[in-house]
N, C-alpha and C positions, 0 to 999 in steps of 0.2 A: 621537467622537474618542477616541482610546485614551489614557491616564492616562499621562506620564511618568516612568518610574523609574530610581532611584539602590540601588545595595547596598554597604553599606559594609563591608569584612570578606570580598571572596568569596571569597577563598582555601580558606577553613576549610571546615568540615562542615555546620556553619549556612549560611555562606553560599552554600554549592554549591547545600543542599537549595532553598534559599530561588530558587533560580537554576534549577534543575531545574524547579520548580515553575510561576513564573512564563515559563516560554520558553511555555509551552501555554497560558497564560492569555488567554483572547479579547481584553479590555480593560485592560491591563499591558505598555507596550512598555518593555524594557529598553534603557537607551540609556548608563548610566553603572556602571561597577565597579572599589571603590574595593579597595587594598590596603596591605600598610605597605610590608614585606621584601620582598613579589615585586610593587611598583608596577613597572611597563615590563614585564613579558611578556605575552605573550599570555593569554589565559583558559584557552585548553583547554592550556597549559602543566602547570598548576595542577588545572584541573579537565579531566580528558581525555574525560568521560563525556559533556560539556556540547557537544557538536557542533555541535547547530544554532545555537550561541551565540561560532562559531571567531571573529567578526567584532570580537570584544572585545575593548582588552587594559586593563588593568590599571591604576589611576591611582592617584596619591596621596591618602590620606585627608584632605582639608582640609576646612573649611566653603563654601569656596568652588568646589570639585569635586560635591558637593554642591548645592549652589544650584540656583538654577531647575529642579526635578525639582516634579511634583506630587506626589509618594509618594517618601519613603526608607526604606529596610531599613537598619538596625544590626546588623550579625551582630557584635558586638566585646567584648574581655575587658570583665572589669564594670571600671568605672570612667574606660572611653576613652568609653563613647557620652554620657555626663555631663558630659563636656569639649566636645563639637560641638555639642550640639543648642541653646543656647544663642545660637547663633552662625547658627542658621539661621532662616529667615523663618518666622513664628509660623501663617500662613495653609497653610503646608506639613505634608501630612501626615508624621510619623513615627511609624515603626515600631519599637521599640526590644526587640532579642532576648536582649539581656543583661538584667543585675538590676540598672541603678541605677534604673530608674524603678518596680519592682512594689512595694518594701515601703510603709504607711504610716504605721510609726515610726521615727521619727529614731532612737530606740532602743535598736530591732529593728538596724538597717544597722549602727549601733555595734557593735554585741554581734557579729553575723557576716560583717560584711564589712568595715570598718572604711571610714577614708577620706573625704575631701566627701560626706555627704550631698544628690540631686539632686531630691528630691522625686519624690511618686507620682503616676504617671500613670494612663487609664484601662486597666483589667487584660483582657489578650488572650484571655479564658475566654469565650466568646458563651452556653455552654451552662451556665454555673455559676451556681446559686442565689445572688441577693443581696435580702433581705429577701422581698417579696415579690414578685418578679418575677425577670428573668434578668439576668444582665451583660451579656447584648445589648441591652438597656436604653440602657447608658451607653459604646454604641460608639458611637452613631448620631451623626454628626457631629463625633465627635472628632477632632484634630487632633495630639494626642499618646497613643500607644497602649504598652504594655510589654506585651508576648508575655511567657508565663511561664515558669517554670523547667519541664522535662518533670516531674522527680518530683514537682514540687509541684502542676500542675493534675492530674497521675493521682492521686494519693491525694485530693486534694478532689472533681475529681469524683465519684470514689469513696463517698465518705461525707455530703457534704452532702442529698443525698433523704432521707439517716436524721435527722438533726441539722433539716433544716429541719419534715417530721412528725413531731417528735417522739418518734422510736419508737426513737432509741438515746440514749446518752450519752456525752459527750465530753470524761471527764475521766481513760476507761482506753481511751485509742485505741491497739493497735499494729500500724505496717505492718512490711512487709517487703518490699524490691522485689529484683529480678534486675534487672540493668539491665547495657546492653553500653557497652562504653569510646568509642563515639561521643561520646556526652554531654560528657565532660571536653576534645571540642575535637583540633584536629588539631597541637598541638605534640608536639613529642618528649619523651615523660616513660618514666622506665623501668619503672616499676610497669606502664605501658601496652601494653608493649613483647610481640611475640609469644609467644613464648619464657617469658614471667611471667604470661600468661594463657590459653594452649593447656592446656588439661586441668585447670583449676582452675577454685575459688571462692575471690572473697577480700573477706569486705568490707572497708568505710573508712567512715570518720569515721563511728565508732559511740560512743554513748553521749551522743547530744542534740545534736553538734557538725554537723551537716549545713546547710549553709547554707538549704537549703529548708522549713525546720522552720518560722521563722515566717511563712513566704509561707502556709505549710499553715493553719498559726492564723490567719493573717489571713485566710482566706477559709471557715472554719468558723464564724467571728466572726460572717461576712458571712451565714455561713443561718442564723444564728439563736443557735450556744452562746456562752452567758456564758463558760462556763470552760473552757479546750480543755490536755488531757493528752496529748501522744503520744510516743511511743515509738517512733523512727524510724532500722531500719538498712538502709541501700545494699549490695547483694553482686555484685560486677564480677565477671560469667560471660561464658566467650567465645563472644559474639553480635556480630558488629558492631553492629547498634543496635537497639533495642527496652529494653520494659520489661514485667516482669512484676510487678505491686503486687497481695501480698497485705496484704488490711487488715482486721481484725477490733473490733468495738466492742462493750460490752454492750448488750444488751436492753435497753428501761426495763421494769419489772417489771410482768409482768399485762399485756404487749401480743400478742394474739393474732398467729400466724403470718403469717397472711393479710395483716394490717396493715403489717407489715415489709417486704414483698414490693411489697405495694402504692406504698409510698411511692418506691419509685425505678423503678416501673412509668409512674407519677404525674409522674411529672419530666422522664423520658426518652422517654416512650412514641412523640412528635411531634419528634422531635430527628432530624436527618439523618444525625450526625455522631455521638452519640452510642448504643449500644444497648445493653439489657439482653436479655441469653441468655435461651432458656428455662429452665425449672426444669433444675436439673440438667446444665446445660453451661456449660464455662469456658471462657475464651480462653486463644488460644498465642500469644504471638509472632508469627508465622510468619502468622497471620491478618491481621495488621493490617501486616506489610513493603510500606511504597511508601505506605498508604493515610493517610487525615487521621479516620482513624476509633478509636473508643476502646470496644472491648469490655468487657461488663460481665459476670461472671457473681455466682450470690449465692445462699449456704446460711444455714442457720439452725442452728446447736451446740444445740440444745436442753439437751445434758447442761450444757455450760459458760453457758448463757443469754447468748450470743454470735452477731451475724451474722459472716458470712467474704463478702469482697467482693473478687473478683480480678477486677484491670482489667490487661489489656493497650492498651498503643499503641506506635506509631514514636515514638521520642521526637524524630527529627529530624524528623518532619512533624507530627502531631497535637501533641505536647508541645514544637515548635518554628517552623520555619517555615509550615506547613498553618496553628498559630493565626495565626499574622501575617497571614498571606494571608486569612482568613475575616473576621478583623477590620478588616483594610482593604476586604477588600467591604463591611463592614456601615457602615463610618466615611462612603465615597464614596456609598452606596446604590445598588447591585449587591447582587444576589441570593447570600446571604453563600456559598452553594456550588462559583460561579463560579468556573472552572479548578483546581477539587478532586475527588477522585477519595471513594467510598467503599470499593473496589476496591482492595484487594492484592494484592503479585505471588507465583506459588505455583508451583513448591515453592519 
């Protein structure tokens, strides 16, 4: 019998993808979807792309619209999904796609987000290094899930095979991402606007202020480093969605080539979702559009005693709704691949 589900948010871009997603999903029947400003229209109003899904329309976000669903999606600004879920039955999966539930300092939420802090939920990474095993570990059966921020599970996956073998260090990390104005959500903001990002680069919130900075710490924490330094700027290129993180760390000193390679050969090698390149190739974008998959590629600076480690993904599937989805298979036990693609669409 097919799982019942709720989405809350599906107007947006999350919640589209999240919609997209699940229409094809064998065991995920969508039966409720929730919205604020466009509650009463129809679905494909809103989402026109979502055909097979015309039968929809659009409800008010309550806890009680909500209810009785075996599985709910939150696609909502941070600090709405922190206000419902309280309010729903404890025995209910949720899914939470915004950031009240990833961080696990009170802190942390202080410092970049401000506002009620909601507490940390189990974290929607399956394939990320925690101690000695994976965060698919600590899906299995859960009942409260946080999908992550896209930039901050691409940069950790990124780097944790280094940090957890021991063969880099994590107190001179910098990334660099390309990332497309998906991410920042489907409101109308002007920086967003075509015309402000047709033929440019521009980053933001540079200089340590990035809200996914300590999700990043907090899960380099989790493979193993004491002390986590990074150095983290965002540059909005016109891509509709994707992300390109370039991330480079030192060497620990006297660790041969081979062993560097090794260790996220070691991590990834058995991973569906995750892959590292062969020597010598990188990912584009463009590879991973549509897919729930996170390309690795990985050099070695020898002059600078430096790895360089460029991950692409969709941020609105792999670094969004794709974790939700994978997570909620592994939560119900479903074979966590279930209604995911590894498969990009090209050109």
């Amino acid at each position: 019998m097919a799982f019942s589900v709720a989405v809350a948010g599906a107007s947006g871009y999350a919640g589209g993808e999240l919609l997209r997603l699940l229409a094809a999903h064998p065991e995920f029947r969508i039966d409720t979807v929730t919205a604020h400003s466009n509650a009463g229209q129809p679905l494909v109003q809103v989402q026109p792309h979502l055909r097979s899904l015309a039968h929809l329309t659009l409800v008010d976000t309550t806890p009680e619209t909500l209810a009785g669903h075996d599985i709910v999606f939150l696609a909502l600004p941070h600090g709405k999904s922190g206000e419902l879920t309280a309010a729903l039955d404890p025995s209910t999966l949720v899914v939470d796609c915004g950031a009240d539930h990833r961080l696990t300092s009170e802190e942390d939420w202080a410092a970049f987000y401000g506002g009620d802090y909601f507490g940390a939920w189990a974290y929607g990474v399956p394939e990320l290094i925690v101690g000695d095993g994976k965060q698919r570990d600590h899906l299995v059966g859960a009942t409260r899930i946080a999908a992550p921020g896209c930039n901050a599970s691409t940069v950790a996956l990124s780097l944790a095979p280094g940090i957890k073998a021991g063969v880099i260090e994590a107190t001179d990390i910098v990334s660099v991402l390309a990332v497309g104005p998906s991410g920042a959500g489907k409101a109308l903001k002007t920086n967003l606007l075509a015309a402000e990002i047709l033929g440019s680069a521009n980053p933001y919130a540079v200089g340590g202020t990035h809200r996914h900075i300590p999700e990043i710490a907090q899960s380099l924490r989790g493979a193993g480093a004491e002390t986590v330094s990074l150095s983290f700027t965002p540059v909005l290129v016109p891509m509709s969605r994707g992300i390109l993180a370039t991330s480079t760390a030192r060497i620990v000193p006297g660790t041969p080539a081979e062993a560097v390679r090794a260790a996220w050969h070691d991590a990834y090698g058995d991973e569906t979702f995750v892959h590292l390149l062969p020597e010598g190739d990188f990912p584009r974008t463009a590879d991973v559009l549509g897919a729930n998959t996170a390309l690795i590629g990985l050099a070695i600076d020898e002059a600078a005693g430096r790895v360089v480690v460029v991950a692409a993904v969709d941020n609105l599937v792999k670094g969004t709704a794709g974790a939700a989805i994978q997570s909620a298979n592994i939560a119900v036990g479903l074979p966590e691949s279930t209604g995911l693609s590894v498969n990009g669409v090209a050109p």
